[in-house]
N, CA, C and O atoms as CSV, one atom per row, in Angstrom:
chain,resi,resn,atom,element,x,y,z
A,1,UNK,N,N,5.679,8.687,3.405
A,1,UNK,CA,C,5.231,9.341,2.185
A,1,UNK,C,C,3.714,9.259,2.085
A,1,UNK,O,O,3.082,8.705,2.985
A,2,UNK,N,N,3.030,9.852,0.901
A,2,UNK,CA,C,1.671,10.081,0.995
A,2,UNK,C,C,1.009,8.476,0.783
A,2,UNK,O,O,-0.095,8.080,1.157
A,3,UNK,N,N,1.725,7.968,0.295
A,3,UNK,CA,C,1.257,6.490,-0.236
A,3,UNK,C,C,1.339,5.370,0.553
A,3,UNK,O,O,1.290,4.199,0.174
A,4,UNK,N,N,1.466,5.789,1.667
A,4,UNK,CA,C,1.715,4.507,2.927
A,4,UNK,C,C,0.407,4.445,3.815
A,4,UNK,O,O,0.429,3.651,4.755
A,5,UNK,N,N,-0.484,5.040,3.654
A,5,UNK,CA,C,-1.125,5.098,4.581
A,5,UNK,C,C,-1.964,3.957,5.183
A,5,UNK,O,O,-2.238,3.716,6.359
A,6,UNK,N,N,-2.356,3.206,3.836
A,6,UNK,CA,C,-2.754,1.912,3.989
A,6,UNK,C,C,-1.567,0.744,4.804
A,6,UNK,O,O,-1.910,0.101,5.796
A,7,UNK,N,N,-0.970,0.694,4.541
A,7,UNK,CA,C,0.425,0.142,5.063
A,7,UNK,C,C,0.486,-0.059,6.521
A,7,UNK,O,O,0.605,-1.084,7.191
A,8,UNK,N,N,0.354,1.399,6.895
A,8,UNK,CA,C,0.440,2.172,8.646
A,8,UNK,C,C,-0.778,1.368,8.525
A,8,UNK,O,O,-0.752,0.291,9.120
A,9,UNK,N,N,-1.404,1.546,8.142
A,9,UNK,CA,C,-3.043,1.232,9.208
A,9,UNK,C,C,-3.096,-0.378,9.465
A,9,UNK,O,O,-3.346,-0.806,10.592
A,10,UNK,N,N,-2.879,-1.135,8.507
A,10,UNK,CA,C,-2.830,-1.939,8.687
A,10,UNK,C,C,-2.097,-2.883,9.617
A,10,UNK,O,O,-2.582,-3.786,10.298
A,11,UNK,N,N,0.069,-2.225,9.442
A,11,UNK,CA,C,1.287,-2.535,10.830
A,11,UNK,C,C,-0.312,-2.432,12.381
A,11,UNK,O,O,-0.756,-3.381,13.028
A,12,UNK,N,N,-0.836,-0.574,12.485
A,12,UNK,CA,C,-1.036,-0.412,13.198
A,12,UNK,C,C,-2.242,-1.693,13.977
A,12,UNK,O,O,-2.143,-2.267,15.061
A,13,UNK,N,N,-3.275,-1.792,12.964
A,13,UNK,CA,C,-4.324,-2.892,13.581
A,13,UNK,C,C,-3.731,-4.088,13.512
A,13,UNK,O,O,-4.723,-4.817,13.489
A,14,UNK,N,N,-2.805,-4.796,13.462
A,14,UNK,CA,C,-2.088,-5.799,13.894
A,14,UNK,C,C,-1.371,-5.866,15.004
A,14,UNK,O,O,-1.318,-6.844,15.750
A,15,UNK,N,N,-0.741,-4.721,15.159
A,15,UNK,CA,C,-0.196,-4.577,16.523
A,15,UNK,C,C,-0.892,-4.470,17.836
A,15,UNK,O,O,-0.586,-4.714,19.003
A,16,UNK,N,N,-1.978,-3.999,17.192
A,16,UNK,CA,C,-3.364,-3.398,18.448
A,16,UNK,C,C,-3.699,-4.535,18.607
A,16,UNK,O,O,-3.486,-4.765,19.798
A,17,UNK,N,N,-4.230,-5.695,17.986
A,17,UNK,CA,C,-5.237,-6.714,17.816
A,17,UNK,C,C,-4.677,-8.060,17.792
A,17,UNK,O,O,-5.441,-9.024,17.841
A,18,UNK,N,N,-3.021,-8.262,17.700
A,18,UNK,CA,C,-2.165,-9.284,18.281
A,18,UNK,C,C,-2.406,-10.235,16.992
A,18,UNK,O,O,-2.280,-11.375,17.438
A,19,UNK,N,N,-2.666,-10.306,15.735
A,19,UNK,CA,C,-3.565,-10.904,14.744
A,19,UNK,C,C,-3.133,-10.278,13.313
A,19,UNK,O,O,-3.085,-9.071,13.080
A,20,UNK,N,N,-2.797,-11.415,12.309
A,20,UNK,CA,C,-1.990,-11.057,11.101
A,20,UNK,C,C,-2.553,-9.805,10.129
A,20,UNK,O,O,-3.510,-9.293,10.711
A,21,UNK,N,N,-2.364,-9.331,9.221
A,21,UNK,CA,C,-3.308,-8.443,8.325
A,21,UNK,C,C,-3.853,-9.089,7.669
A,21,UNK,O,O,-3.690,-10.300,7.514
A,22,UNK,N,N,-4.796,-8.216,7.030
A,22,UNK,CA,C,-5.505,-8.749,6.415
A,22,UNK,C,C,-5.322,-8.492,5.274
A,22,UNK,O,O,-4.621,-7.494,5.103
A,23,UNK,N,N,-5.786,-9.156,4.094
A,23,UNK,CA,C,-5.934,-8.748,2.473
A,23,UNK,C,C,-7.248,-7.734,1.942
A,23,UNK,O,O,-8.448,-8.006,1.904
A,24,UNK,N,N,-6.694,-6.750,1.639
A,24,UNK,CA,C,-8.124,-6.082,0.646
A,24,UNK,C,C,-8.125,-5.830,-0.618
A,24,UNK,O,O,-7.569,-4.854,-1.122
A,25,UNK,N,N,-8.658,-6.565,-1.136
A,25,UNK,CA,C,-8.107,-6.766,-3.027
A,25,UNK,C,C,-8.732,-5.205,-3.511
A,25,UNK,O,O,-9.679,-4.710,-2.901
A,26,UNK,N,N,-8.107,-4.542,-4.623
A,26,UNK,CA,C,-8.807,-4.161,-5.467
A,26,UNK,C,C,-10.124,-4.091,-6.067
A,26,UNK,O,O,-10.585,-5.212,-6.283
A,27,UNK,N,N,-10.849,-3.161,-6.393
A,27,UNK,CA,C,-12.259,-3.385,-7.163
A,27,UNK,C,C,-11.885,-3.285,-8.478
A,27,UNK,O,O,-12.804,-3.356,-9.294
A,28,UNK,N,N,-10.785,-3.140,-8.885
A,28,UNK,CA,C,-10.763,-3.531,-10.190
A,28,UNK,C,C,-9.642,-4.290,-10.453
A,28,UNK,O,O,-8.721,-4.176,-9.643
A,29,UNK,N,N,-9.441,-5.305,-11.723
A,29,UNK,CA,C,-8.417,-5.808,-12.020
A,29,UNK,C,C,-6.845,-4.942,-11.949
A,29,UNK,O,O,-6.753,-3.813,-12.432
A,30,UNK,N,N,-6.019,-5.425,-11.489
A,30,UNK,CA,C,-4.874,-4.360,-11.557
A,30,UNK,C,C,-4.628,-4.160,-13.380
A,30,UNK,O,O,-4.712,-2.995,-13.767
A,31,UNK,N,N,-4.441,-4.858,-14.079
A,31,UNK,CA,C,-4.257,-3.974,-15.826
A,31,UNK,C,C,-4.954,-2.935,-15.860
A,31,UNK,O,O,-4.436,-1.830,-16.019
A,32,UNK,N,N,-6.488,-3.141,-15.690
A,32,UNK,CA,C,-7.212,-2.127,-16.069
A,32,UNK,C,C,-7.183,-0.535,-15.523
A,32,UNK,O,O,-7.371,0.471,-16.207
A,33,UNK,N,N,-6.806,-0.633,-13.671
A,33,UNK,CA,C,-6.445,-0.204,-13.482
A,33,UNK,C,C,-5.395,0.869,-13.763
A,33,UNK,O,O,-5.565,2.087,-13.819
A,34,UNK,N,N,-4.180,0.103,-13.944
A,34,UNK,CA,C,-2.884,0.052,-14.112
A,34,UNK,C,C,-2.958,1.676,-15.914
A,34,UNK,O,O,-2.368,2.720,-16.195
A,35,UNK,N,N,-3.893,0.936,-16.427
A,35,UNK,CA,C,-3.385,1.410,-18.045
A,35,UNK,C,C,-4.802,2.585,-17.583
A,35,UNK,O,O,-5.055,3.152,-18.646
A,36,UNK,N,N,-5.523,3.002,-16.763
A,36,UNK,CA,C,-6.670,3.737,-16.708
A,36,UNK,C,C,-6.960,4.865,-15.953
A,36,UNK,O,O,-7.802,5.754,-16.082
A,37,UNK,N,N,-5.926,4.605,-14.988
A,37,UNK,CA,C,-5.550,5.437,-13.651
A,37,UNK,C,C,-6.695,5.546,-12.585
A,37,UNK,O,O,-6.911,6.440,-11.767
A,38,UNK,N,N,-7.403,4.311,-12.843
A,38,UNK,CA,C,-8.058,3.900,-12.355
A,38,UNK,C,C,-9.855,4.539,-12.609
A,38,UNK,O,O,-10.784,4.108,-11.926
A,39,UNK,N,N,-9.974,5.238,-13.329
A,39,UNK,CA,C,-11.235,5.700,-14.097
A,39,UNK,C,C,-11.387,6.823,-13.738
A,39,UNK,O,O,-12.533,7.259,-13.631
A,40,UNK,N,N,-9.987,7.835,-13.368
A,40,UNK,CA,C,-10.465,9.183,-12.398
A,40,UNK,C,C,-9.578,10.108,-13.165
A,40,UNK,O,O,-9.116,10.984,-12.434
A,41,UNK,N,N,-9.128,10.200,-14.632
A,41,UNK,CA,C,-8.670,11.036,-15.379
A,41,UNK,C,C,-7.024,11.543,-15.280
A,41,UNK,O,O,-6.581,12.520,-15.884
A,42,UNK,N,N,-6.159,10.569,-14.294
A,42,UNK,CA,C,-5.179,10.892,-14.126
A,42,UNK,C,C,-4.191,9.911,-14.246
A,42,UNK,O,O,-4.609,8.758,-14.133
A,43,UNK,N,N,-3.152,10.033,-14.419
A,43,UNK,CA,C,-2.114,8.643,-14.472
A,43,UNK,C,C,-2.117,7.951,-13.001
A,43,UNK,O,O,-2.021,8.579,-11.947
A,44,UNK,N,N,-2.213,6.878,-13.094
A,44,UNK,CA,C,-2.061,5.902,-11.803
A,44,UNK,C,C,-0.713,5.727,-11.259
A,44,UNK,O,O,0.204,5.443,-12.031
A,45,UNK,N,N,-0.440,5.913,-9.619
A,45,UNK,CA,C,1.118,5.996,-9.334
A,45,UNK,C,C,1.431,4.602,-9.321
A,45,UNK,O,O,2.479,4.226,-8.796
A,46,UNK,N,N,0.410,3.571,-9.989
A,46,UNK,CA,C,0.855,2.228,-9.654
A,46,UNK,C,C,1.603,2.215,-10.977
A,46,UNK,O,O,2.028,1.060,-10.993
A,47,UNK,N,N,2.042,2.821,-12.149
A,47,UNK,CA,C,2.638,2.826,-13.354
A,47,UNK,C,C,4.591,3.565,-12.915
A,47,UNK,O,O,5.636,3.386,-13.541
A,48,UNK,N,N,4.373,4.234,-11.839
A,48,UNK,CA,C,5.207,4.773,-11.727
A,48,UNK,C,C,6.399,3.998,-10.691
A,48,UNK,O,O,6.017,3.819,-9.535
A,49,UNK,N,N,7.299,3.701,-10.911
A,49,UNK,CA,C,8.531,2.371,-10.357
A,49,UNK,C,C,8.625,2.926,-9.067
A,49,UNK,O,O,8.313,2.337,-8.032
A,50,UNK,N,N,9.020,3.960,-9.143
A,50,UNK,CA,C,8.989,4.669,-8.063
A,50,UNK,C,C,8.086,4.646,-6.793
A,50,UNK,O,O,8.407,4.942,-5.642
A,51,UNK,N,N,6.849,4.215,-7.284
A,51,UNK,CA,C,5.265,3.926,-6.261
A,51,UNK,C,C,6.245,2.559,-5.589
A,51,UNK,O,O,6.328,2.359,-4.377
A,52,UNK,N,N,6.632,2.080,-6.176
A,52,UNK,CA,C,6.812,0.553,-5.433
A,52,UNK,C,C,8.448,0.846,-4.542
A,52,UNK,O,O,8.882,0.316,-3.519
A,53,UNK,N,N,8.811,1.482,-5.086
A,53,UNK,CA,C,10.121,1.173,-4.025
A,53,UNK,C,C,9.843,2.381,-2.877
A,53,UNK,O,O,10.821,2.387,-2.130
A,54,UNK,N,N,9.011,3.249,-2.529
A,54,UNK,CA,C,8.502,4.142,-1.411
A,54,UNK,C,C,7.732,2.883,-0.824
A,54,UNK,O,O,8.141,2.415,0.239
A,55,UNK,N,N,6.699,2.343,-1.425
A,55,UNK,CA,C,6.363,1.308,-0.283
A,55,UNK,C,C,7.014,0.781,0.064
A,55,UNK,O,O,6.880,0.938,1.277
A,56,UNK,N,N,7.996,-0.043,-0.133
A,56,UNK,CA,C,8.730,-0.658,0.341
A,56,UNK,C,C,9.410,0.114,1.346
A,56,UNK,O,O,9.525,-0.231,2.522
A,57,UNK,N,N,9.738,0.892,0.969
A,57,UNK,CA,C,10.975,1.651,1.836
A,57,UNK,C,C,9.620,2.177,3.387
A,57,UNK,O,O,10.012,2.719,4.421
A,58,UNK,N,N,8.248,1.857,3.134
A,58,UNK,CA,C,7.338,2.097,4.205
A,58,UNK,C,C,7.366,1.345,5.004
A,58,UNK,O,O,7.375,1.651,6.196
A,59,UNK,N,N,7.386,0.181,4.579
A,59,UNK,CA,C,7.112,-1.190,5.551
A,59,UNK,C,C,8.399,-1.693,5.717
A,59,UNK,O,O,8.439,-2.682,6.449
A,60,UNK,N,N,9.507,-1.302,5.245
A,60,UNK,CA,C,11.297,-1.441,5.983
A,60,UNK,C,C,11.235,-0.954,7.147
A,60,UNK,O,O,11.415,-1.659,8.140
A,61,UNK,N,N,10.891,0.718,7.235
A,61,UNK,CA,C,10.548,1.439,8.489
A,61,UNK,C,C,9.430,0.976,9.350
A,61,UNK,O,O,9.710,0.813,10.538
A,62,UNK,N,N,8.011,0.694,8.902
A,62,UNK,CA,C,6.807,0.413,10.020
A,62,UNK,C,C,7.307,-0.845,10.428
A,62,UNK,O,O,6.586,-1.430,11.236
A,63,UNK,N,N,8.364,-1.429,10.081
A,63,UNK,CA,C,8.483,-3.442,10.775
A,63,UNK,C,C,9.578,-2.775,11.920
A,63,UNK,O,O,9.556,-3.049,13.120
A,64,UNK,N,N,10.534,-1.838,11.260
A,64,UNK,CA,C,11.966,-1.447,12.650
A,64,UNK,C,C,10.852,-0.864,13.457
A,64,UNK,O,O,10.634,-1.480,14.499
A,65,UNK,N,N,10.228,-0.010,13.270
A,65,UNK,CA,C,8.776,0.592,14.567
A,65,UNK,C,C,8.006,-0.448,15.319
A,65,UNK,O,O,8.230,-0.706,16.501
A,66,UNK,N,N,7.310,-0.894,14.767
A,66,UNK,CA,C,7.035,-1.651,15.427
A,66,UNK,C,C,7.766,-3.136,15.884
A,66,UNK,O,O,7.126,-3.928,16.576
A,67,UNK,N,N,8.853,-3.373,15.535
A,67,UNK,CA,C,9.515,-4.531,16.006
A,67,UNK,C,C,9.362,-5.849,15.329
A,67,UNK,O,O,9.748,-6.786,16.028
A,68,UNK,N,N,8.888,-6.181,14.115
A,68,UNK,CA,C,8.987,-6.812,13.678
A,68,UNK,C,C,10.289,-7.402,12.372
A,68,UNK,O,O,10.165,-8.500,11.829
C-alpha cells in the first residue's frame, strides 16, 4: 500500500547491510501531530485505524520476503 514505503526501505537496508534498523523519530510530538495532520491542512492517516492495521499487514509480508 502507499503507506509502507518507509517500512520497505528500511526490511530493505537491513537486509543489504546484515545490521538491525534503525529508529527515526518524528519532528513532531505524535498528539500534535495526530490532532493537526501534521501542519499541512489535511487529516492525518495516523487518526485513521485503518493506517495501522495496513502497516502491519506490510511488515507480515516484507518479514515472509525477506525471511525473517
Amino acid at each position: 500500500t502507499q503507506n509502507c514505503e518507509d517500512i520497505l526501505l528500511n526490511f530493505l537496508v537491513s537486509h543489504v547491510t546484515r545490521l538491525p534498523p534503525i529508529k527515526v523519530t518524528q519532528r513532531k510530538q505524535y498528539k500534535e501531530t495526530m490532532l493537526t495532520g501534521g501542519g499541512r491542512g489535511y487529516p492525518s492517516p495516523w487518526n485513521d485505524p485503518d493506517h495501522f492495521v495496513q502497516r502491519q499487514t506490510c511488515i507480515n509480508a516484507f518479514s515472509k520476503i525477506f525471511g525473517y
